[in-house]
C-alpha positions in Angstrom: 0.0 0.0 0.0 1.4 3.3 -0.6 1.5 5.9 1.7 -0.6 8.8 1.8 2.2 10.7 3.4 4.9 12.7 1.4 8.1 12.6 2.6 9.5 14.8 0.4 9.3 16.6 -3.0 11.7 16.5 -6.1 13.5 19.9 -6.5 16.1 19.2 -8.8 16.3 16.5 -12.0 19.2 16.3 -14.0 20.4 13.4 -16.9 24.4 13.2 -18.1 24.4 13.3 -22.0 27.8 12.4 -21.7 30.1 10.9 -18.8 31.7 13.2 -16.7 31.1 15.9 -18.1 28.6 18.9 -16.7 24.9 17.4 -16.8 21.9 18.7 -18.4 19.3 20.4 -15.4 15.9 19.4 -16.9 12.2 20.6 -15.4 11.0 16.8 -16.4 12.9 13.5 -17.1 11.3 10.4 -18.9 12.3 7.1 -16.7 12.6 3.8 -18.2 13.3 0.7 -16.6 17.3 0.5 -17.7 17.9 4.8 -17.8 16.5 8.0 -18.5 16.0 8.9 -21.8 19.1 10.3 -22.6 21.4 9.8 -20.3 25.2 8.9 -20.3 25.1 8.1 -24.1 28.6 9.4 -25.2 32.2 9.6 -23.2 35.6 11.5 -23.8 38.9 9.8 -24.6 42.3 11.0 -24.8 42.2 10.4 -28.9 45.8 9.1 -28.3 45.1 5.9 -26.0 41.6 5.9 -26.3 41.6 6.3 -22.2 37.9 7.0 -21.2 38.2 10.1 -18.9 38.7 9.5 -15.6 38.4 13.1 -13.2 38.3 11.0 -10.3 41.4 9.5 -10.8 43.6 11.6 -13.2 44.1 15.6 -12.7 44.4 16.0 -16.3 40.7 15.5 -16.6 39.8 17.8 -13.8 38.5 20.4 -16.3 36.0 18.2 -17.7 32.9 19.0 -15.5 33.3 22.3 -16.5 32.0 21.7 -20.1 28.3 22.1 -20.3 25.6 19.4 -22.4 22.7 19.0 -23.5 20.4 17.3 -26.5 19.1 19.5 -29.2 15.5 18.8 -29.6 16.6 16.4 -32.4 18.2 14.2 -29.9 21.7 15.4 -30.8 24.7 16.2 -28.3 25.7 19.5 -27.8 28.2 20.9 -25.8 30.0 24.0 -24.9 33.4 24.4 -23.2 33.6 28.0 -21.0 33.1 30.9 -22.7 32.6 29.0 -25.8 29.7 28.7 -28.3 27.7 25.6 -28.0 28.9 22.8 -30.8 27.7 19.6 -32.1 28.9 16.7 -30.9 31.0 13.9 -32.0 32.3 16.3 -34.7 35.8 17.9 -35.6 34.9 21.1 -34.3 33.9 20.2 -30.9 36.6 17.6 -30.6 39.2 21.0 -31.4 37.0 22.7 -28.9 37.4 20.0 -25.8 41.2 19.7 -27.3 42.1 23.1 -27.0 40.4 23.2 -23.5 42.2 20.5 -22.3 45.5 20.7 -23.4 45.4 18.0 -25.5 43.9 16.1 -28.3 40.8 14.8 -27.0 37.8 13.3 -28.7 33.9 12.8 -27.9 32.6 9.2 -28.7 29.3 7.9 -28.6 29.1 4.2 -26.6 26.5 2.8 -28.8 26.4 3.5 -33.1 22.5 4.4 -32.3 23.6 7.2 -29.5 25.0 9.1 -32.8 23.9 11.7 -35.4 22.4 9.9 -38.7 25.5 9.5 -40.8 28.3 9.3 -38.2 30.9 6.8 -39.1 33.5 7.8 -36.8 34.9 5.1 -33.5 33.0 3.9 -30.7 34.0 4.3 -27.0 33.2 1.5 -24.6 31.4 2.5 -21.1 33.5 2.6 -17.5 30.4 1.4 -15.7 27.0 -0.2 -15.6 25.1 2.3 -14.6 22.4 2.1 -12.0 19.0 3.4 -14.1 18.2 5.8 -10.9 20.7 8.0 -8.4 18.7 9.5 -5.8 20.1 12.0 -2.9 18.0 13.9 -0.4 18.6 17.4 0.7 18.6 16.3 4.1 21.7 14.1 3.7 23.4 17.1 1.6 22.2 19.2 5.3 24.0 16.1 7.2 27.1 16.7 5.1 27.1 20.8 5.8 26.7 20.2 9.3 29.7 18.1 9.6 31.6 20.4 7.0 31.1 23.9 7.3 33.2 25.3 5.4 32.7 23.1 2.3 29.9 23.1 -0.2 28.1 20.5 -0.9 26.6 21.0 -3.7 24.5 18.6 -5.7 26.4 18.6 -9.0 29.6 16.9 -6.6 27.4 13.7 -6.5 25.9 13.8 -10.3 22.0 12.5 -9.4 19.5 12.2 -11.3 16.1 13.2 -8.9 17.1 15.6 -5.7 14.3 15.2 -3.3 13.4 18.2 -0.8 12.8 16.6 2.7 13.5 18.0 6.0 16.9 17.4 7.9 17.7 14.3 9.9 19.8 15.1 12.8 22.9 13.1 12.9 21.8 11.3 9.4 22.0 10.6 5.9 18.7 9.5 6.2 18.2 7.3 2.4 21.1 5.1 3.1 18.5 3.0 5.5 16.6 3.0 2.9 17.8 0.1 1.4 15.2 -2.5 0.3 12.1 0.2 0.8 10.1 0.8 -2.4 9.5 4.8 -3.1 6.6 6.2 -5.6 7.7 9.6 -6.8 4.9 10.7 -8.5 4.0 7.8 -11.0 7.4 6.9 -10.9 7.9 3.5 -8.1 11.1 2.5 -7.4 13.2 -0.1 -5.3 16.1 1.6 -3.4 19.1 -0.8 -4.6 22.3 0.4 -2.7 24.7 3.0 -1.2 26.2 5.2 -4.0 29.7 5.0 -3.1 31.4 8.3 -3.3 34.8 8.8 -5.3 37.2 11.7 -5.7 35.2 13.2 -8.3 33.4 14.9 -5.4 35.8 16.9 -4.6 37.1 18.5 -8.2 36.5 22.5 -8.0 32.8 23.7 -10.3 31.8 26.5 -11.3 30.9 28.2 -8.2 32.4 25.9 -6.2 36.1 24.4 -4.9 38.3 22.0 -4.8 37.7 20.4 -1.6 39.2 16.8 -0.5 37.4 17.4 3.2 33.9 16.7 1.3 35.2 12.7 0.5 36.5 13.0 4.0 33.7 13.4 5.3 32.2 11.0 3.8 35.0 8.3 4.6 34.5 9.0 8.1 30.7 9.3 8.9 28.8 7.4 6.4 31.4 4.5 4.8 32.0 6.5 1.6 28.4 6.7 1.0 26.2 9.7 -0.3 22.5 9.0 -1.5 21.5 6.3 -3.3 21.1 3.4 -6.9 17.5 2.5 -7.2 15.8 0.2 -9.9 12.4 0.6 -11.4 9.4 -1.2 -10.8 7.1 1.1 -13.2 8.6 3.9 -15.2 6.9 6.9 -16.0 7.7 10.5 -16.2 8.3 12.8 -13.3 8.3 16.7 -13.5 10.0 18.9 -10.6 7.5 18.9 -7.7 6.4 15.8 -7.8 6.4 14.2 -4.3 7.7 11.1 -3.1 6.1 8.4 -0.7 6.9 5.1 0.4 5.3 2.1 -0.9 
């Protein structure tokens, strides 16, 4: 039976065009049972290894969050390096874009041939990861995190979630990581909380508006066994819209 009671509301939604670099903040996502429409469907490579970029392990990459995506109502990547015009991508342009950025010769690369403009011919990249279809962080475990670290900022594009849902502060809590097992309806949306998201050093690469900061992992280490938020898999997809609010099942 699901609950009558919300327990919180979504406030943010975002999807990832392309792995590890900045995702696309979106007013309404479409949820399928594997992914959101759209999301992590291309990934950068150093064009001369082919190494997928790493940020959380490799300083080299530490630039790449800083370069902005989204889909063109078409479906095609675009994306913009700072200060820069946005560009199709995979193309030569944008590859001399991210290159120039960078420092040196880079490449975008879809993971599947169907991720891809009509016509593209160029190489494939394969994925880091299996990704979970659905990351989930509250506000309240983001309030947990302030109160133990001042100083830092943790903001929501450290962690890279999908659906940010507003709930009131748990003292001394992150309170989704007992969550595990629980079933959630966010709007039409019902989910199965899967696992812990383990946190890596990509949460603490400086943003735009934000800094470096290796107290954040820290913190993280120390008071919730590298955990922040949560993977959950989907029972019914559907399509949620900021505002929608979230019960449990």
């Amino acid at each position: 039976m699901q609950s009558t009671v919300a327990v919180g509301s979504v406030t943010e939604l975002w999807r990832y065009p392309a792995s590890s670099l900045a995702g696309e903040h979106l007013g309404a996502i479409s949820v399928g049972h594997e992914s959101i429409d759209g999301d992590r469907m291309f990934g950068l490579v150093d064009a001369t290894d082919n190494e997928i970029a790493r940020p959380d392990r490799d300083a080299k990459w530490h630039k790449v969050p800083r370069i902005k995506t989204r889909l063109s109502p078409t479906r095609d990547l675009e994306i913009a390096i700072p200060d820069g015009d946005w560009l199709v991508a995979p193309g030569a342009e944008s590859d001399r874009a991210v290159s120039a950025y960078l420092g040196f010769a880079a490449s975008i690369r879809p993971f599947r041939r169907e991720h891809a403009a009509p016509g593209y011919s160029g190489p494939l990249t394969a994925e880091r990861y299996r990704k979970a279809p659905i990351h989930l962080l509250t506000t309240a475990s983001l309030a947990r995190l302030k109160a133990l670290h001042p100083e830092g900022v943790p903001d929501p594009r450290r962690f890279r979630p999908n659906i940010v849902v507003d709930m009131a502060p748990v003292e001394g809590s992150f309170p989704e990581t007992d969550w595990i097992g629980r079933k959630l309806a966010i709007g039409d949306l019902l989910l199965t909380v899967s696992e812990p998201c383990r946190r890596c050093g990509f949460t603490i690469i400086a943003q735009d508006g934000f800094d470096h900061d290796p107290a954040i992992l820290r913190n993280l280490v120390r008071h919730n066994a590298h955990n922040l938020g949560v993977y959950c898999t989907v029972d019914q997809p559907a399509r949620v819209e900021i505002g929608a609010a979230m019960r449990f099942v």
